[in-house]
C-alpha positions as CSV (number, residue, x, y, z in Angstrom):
1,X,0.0,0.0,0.0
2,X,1.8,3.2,-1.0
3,X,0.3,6.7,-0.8
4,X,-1.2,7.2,-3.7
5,X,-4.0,4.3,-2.9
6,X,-4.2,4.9,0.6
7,X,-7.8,5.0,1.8
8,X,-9.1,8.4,3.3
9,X,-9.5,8.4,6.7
10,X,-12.9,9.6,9.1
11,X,-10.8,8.7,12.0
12,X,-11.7,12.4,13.5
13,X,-15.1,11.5,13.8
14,X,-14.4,9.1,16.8
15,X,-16.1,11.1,19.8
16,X,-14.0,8.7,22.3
17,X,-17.6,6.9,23.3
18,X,-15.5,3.7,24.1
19,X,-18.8,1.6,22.7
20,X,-17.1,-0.6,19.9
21,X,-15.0,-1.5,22.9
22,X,-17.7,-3.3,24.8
23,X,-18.9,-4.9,21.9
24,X,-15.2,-6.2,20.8
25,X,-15.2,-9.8,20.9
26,X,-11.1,-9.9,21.1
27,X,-10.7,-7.5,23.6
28,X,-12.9,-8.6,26.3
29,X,-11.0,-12.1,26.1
30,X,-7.7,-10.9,26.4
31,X,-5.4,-7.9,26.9
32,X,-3.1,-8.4,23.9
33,X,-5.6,-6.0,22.5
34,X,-6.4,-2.6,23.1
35,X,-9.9,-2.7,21.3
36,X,-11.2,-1.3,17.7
37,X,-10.9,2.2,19.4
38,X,-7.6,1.7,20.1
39,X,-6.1,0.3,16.9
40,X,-8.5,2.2,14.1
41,X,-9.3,6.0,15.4
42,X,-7.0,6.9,18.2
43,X,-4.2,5.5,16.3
44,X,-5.0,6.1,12.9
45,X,-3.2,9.6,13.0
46,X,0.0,7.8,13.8
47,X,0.1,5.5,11.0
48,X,1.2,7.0,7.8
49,X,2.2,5.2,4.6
50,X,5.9,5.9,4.7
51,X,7.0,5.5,8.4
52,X,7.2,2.4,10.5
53,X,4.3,0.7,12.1
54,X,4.0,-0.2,15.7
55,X,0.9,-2.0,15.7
56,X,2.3,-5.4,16.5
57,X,-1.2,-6.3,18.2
58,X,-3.3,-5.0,15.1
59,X,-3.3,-8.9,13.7
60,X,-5.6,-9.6,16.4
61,X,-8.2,-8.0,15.2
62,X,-11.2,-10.8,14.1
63,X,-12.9,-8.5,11.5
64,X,-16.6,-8.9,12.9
65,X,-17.8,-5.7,12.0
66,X,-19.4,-5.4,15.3
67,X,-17.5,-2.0,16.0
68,X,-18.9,-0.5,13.0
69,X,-22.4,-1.2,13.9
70,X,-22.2,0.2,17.2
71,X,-20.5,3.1,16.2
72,X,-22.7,6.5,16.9
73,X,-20.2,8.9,14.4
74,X,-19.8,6.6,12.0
75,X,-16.6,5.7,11.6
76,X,-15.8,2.8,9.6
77,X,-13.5,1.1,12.6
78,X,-13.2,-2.3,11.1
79,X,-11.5,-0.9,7.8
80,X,-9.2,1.4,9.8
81,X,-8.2,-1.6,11.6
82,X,-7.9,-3.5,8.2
83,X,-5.3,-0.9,7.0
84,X,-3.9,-0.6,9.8
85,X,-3.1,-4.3,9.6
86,X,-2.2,-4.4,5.7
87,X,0.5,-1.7,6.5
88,X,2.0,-4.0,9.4
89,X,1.8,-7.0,7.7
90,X,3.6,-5.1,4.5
91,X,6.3,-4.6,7.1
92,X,6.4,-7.4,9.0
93,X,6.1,-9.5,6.0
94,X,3.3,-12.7,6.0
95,X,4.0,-16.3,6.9
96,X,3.8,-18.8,4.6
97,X,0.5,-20.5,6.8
98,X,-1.0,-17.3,5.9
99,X,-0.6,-17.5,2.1
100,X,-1.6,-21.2,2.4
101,X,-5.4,-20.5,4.1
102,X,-5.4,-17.5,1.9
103,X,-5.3,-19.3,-1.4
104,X,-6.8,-22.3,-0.6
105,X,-8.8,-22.1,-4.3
106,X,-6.0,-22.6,-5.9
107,X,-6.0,-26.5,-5.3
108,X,-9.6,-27.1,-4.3
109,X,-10.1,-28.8,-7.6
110,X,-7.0,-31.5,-6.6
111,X,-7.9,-31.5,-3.3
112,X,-11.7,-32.4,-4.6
113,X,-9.8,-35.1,-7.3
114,X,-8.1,-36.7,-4.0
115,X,-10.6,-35.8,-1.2
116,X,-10.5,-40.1,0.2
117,X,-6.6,-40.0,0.8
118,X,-6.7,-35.9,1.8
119,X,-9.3,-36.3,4.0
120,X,-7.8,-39.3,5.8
121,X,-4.4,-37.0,5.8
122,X,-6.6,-34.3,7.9
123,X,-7.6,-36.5,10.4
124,X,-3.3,-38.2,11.0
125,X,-3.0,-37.1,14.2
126,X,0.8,-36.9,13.0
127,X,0.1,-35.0,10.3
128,X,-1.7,-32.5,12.6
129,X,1.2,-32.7,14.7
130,X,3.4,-31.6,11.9
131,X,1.2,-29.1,10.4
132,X,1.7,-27.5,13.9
133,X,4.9,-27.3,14.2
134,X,5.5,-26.1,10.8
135,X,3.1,-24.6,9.5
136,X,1.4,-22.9,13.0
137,X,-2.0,-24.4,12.4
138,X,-3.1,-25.7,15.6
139,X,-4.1,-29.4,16.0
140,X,-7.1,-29.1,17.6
141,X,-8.9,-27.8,15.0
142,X,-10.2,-30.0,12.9
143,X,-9.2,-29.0,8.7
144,X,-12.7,-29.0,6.4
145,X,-13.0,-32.0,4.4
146,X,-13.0,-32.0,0.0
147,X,-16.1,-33.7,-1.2
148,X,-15.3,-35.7,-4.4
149,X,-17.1,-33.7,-7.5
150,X,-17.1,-30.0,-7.1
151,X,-20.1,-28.5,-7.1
152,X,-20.0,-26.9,-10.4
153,X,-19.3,-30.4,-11.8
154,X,-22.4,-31.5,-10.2
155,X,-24.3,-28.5,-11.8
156,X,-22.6,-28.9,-15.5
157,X,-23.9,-33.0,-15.4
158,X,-27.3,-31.7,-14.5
159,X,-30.1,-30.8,-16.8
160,X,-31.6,-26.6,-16.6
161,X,-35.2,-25.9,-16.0
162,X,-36.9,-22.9,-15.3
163,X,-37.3,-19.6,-16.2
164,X,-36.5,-16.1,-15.8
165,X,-32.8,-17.1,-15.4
166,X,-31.2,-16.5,-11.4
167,X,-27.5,-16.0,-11.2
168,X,-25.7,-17.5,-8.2
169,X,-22.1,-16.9,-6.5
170,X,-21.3,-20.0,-4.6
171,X,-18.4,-19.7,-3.6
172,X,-15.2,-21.1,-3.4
173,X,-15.9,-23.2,-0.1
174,X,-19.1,-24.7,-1.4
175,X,-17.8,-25.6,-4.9
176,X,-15.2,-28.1,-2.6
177,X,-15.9,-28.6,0.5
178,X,-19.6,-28.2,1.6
179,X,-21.2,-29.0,-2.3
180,X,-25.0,-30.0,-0.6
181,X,-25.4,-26.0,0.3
182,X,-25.0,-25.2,-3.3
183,X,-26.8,-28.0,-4.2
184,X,-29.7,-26.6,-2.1
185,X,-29.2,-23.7,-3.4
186,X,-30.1,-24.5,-6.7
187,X,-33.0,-26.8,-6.0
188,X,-34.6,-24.1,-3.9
189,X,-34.3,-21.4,-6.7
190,X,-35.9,-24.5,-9.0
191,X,-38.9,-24.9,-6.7
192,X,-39.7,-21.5,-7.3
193,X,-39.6,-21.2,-10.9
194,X,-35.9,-19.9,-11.6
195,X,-33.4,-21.3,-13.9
196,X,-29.8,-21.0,-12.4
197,X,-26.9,-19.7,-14.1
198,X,-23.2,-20.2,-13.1
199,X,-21.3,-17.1,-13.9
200,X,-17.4,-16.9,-14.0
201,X,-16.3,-16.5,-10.7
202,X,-13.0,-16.9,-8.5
203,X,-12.7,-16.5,-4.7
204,X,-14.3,-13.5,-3.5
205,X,-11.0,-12.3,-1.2
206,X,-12.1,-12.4,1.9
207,X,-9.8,-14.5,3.3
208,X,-6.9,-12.2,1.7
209,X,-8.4,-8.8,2.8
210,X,-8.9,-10.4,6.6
211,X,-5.3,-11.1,6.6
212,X,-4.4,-7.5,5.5
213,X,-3.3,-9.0,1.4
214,X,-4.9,-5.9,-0.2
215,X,-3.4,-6.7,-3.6
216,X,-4.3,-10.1,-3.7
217,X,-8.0,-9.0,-2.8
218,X,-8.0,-6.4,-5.3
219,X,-7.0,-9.4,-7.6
220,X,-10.1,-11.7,-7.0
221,X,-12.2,-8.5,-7.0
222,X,-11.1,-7.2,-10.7
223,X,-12.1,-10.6,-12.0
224,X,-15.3,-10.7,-10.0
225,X,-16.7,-7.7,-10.8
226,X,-17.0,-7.6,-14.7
227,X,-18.1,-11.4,-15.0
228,X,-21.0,-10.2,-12.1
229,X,-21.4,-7.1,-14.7
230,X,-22.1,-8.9,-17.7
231,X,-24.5,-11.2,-15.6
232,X,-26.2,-8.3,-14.3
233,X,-26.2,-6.4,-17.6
234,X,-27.8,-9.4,-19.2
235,X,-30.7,-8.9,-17.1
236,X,-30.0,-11.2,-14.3
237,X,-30.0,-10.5,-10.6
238,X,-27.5,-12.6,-8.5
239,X,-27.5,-14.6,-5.6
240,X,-25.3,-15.7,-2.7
241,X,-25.8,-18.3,-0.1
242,X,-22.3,-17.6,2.0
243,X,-22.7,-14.3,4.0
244,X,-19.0,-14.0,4.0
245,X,-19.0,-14.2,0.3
246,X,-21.7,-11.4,0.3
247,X,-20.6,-8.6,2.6
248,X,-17.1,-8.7,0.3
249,X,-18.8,-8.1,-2.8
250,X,-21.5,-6.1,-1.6
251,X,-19.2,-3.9,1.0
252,X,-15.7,-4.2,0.5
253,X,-15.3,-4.1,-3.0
254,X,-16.8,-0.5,-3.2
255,X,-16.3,1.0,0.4
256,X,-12.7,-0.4,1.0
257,X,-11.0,-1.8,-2.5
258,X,-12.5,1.3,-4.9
259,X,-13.4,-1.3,-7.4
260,X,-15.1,0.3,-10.6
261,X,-18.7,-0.2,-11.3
262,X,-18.9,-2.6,-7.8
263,X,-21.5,-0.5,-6.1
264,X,-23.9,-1.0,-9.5
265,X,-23.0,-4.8,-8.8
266,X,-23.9,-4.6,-5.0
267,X,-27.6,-3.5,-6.1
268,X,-28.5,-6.4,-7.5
269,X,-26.7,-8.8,-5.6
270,X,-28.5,-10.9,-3.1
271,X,-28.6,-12.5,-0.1
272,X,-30.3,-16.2,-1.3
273,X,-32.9,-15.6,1.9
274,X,-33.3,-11.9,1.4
275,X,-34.3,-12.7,-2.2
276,X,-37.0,-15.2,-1.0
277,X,-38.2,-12.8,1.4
278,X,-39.3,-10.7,-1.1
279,X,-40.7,-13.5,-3.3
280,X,-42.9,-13.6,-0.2
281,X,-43.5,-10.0,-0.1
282,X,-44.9,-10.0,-3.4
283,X,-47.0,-13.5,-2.9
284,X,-44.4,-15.4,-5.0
285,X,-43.0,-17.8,-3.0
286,X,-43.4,-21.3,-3.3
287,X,-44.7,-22.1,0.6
288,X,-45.8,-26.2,-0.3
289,X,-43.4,-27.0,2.9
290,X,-43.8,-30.5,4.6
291,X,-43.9,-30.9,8.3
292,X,-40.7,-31.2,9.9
293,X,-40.6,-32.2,13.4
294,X,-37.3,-30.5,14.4
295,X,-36.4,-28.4,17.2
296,X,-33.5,-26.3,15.9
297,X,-31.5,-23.3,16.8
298,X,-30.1,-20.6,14.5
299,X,-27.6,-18.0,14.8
300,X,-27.2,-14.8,13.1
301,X,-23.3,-14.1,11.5
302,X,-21.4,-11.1,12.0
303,X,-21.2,-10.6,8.1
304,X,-24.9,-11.1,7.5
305,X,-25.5,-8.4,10.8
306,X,-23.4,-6.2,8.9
307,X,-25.3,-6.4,5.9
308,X,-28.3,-4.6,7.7
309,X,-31.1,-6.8,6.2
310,X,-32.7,-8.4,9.1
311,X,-32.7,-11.6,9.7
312,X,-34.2,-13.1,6.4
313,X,-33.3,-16.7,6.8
314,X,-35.6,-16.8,10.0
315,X,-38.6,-15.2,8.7
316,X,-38.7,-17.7,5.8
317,X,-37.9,-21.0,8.1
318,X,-40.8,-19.7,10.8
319,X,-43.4,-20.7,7.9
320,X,-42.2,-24.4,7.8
321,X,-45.2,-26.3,10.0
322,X,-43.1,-28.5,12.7
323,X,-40.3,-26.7,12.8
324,X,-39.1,-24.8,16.2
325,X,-37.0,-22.8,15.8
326,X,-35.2,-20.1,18.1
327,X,-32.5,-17.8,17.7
328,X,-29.3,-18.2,19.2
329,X,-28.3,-14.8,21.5
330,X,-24.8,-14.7,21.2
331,X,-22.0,-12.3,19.2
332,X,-19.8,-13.3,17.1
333,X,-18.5,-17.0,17.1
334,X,-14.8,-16.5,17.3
335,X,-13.7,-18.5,13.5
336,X,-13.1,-15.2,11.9
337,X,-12.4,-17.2,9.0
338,X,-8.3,-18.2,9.3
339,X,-8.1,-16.6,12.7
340,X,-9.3,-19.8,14.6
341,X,-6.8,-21.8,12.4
342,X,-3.5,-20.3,14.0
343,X,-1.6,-21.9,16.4
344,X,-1.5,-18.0,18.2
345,X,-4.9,-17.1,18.0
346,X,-6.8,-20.6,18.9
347,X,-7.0,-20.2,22.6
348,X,-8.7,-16.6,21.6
349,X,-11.2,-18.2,19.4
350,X,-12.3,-20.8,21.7
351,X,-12.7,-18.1,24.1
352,X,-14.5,-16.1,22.3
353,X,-16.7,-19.1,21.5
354,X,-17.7,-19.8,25.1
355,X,-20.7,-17.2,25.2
356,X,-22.2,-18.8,22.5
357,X,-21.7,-22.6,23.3
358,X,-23.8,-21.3,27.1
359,X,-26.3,-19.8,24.8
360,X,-27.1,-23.0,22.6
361,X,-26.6,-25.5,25.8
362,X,-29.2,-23.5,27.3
363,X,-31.6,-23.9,24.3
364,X,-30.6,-27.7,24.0
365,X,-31.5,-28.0,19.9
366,X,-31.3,-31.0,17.7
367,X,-29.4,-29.0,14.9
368,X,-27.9,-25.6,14.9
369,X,-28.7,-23.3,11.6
370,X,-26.2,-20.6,10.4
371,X,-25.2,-19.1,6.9
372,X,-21.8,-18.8,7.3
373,X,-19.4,-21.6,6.9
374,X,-16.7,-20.2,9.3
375,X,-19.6,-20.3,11.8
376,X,-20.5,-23.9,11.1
377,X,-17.3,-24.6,11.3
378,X,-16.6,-22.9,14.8
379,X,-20.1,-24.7,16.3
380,X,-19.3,-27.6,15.2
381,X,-16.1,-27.7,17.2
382,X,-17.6,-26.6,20.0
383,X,-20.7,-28.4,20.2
384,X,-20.5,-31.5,18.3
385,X,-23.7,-30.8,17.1
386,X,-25.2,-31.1,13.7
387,X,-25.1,-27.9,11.6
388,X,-26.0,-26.9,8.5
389,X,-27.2,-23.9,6.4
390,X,-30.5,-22.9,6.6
391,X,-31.2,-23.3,2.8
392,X,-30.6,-27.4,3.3
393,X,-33.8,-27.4,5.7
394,X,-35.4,-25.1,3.5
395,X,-34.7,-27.6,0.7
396,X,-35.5,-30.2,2.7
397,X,-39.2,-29.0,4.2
398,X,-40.2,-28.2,0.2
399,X,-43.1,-30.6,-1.4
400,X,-41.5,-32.6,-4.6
401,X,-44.2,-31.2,-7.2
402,X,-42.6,-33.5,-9.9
């Protein structure tokens, strides 16, 4: 980042209220760091583009967001603290574990090709035992699985029905790794009339901006954005069933990474549940649910809080008959993506975590509900409990019309 593409700053519009600092999930777990005021207004004015940085606690920051939605003046904390940490990091220099979670694309297809002997290879308990002491990826957390056939090669062997046409970003994680959400997906859009489209796509970034890799963000983004473009200019609206996935292209793209023609992208890109939600709104959604005698729980992610939609996924799963449902009263889970991977930051994570392991043990549920995938992931490992995304019970509970 030099200083010709460094992001302006509202840092003076911090009034010093301290409330992003009871809301940080980081800080309140440990006092390696100071809090979002801390490390995005108060010391924004110290951090310019050609001196050194002395943020060596800035890393620690979990990108949640919840400081910016808290935040009476404002000021876009989380992205302060995001530049804050792309500047360090451009000092500091990034481990090679970093670059490894950041582009895991770039072999999801092999790792899809070989997912029986890969899979086993996660579980070695001395590969885990190596991967820690090398690599800094702590053995306790368990690696995500590759499911043989991506899901885009499950979509290309499938026949199209339906129409208008629906455009859908699915994601790097659920074309390898979690391929029945995308499936879902689909089959849900099908139900209600839609014919899905597959536009190019590569990883949204996230992964990369979280860990302060601007230009490699800026990367995924400049592909993104004209292939979503064409879509959109083709008279398509888009879709996305990861939250994570959708607050980068919807936020980040414009706000932080000044990507061109990414704010006319954002207005037609959708949140898979916010889109149904108004199919209901205008009496188009297909409602032919099947009872299902389920008492579930379901938890809201920081990305899809962020958003400012509401809770649209909830509203749609309340009409399925049988199925209690209540919603989980916690913050944010603690994954934060890569964060809960590193050896240095899993005690953090697990920490953070414990609120909202209470909050389900108190509701006891069969089955936990959540959009995000780092989410799933996190609950999973805290719980043991079955989780999925809200569009597989949504899938599930539909009527087969034939």
């Amino acid at each position: 980042m030099n200083k010709k593409t460094w992001p302006k700053s509202n840092a003076d519009a911090c009034i010093r209220c301290t409330t992003c600092m009871a809301v940080c999930p980081v800080s309140r777990v440990t006092p390696k760091f100071p809090g979002p005021k801390q490390a995005g207004p108060a010391a924004a004015r110290f951090r310019r583009p050609g001196e050194p940085s002395a943020d060596d606690w800035i890393d620690l920051c979990i990108g949640c967001h919840l400081c910016d939605m808290v935040c009476s003046s404002g000021v876009n904390v989380s992205e302060l603290n995001l530049i804050a940490k792309a500047k360090y990091l451009d000092e500091k220099g990034r481990p090679f574990r970093d670059w490894l979670l950041t582009h895991s694309y770039l072999w999801g297809q092999l790792g899809s090709f070989f997912s029986p002997l890969i899979n086993l290879l996660f579980k070695n308990p001395v590969i885990k035992w190596m991967g820690e002491v090398i690599l800094k990826i702590d053995r306790r957390r368990e690696l995500p699985g590759y499911e043989f056939l991506t899901f885009r090669q499950w979509f290309n062997r499938k026949p199209t029905k339906g129409n208008p046409k629906i455009a859908y970003f699915y994601g790097c994680y659920t074309n390898t790794n979690e391929v029945d959400v995308g499936k879902a997906t689909v089959q849900v859009l099908e139900a209600n009339g839609f014919e899905v489209t597959l536009p190019p796509q590569r990883c949204c970034g996230i992964a990369m901006l979280g860990n302060g890799d601007f230009k490699g963000a800026k990367k995924m983004a400049r592909y993104n954005i004209p292939s979503l473009l064409n879509t959109i200019h083709s008279g398509s609206k888009i879709v996305f069933s990861s939250t994570s996935c959708g607050h980068m292209i919807k936020h980040q793209y414009s706000h932080l990474l000044s990507i061109p023609s990414a704010e006319e992208v954002a207005q037609h890109l959708f949140d898979v549940f916010e889109f149904l939600r108004n199919l209901k709104e205008s009496n188009s959604l297909n409602t032919h649910f099947k009872e299902l005698s389920l008492k579930a729980a379901y938890f809201t992610p920081c990305h899809l809080r962020a958003l400012g939609m509401g809770i649209p996924a909830l509203e749609i799963l309340r009409l399925i008959p049988g199925l209690q449902i209540d919603q989980i009263e916690a913050d944010c889970c603690g994954m934060g993506g890569t964060f809960g991977f590193k050896k240095e930051k899993y005690e953090i994570s697990e920490e953070i975590g414990k609120d909202l392991k209470e909050a389900i043990d108190r509701l006891n549920p069969e089955m936990i509900l959540t959009d995000c995938e780092g989410c799933r992931i996190q609950i999973r490992h805290l719980t043991g409990l079955k989780v999925l995304h809200p569009i597989q019970i949504l899938r599930d509970a539909l009527q087969n019309d034939g």
